[in-house]
N, C-alpha and C positions, 0 to 999 in steps of 0.2 A: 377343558372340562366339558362332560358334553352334559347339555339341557336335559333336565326330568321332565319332558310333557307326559301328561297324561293321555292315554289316548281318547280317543272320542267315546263315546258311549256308544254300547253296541246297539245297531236299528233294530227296530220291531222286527222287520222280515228276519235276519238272524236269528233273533231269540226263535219265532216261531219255528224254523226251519229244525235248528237245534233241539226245539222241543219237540217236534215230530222224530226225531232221528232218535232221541232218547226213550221214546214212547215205542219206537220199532226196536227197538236192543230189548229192551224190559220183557216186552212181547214173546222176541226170540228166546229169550233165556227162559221165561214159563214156559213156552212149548216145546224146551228140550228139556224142561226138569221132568214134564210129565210124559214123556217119550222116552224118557231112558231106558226105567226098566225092562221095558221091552226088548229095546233092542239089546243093554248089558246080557237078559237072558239068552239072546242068539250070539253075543259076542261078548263074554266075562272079560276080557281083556281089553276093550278098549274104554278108557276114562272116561268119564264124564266132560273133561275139559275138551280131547282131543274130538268128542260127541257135539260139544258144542258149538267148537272152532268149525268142522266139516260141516254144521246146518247154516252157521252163521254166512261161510263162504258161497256155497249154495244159493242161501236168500239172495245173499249181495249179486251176486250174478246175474239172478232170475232180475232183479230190482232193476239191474243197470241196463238187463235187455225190454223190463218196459216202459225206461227211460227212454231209452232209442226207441220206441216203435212211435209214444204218443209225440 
């Protein structure tokens, strides 16, 4: 039978990290709610979702290249 431990409690650095990371999602999704209708007017056919997946991916990229520089 295997042992229920609990895990540890998550460190401060985690939570913080986590809360930055939640605080940039939030972020991205205002700046594509207020960016849409712009661009749906130059493109009726792409969603809102598939608008915010290609920003989101975008950011992350830009993010991870200025991870690597600093």
């Amino acid at each position: 039978m295997k042992n229920n431990k609990r895990h540890p409690r998550t460190s401060s650095a985690y939570r913080a990290s986590r809360e930055r990371e939640v605080q940039h999602e939030i972020k991205s999704f205002l700046s594509a709610l207020v960016s849409y209708p712009d661009r749906f007017a130059r493109d009726p056919h792409l969603s809102f979702e598939k608008y915010l997946f290609r920003l989101a991916a975008t950011n992350q990229s830009a993010d991870n290249g200025e991870r690597r520089r600093t």
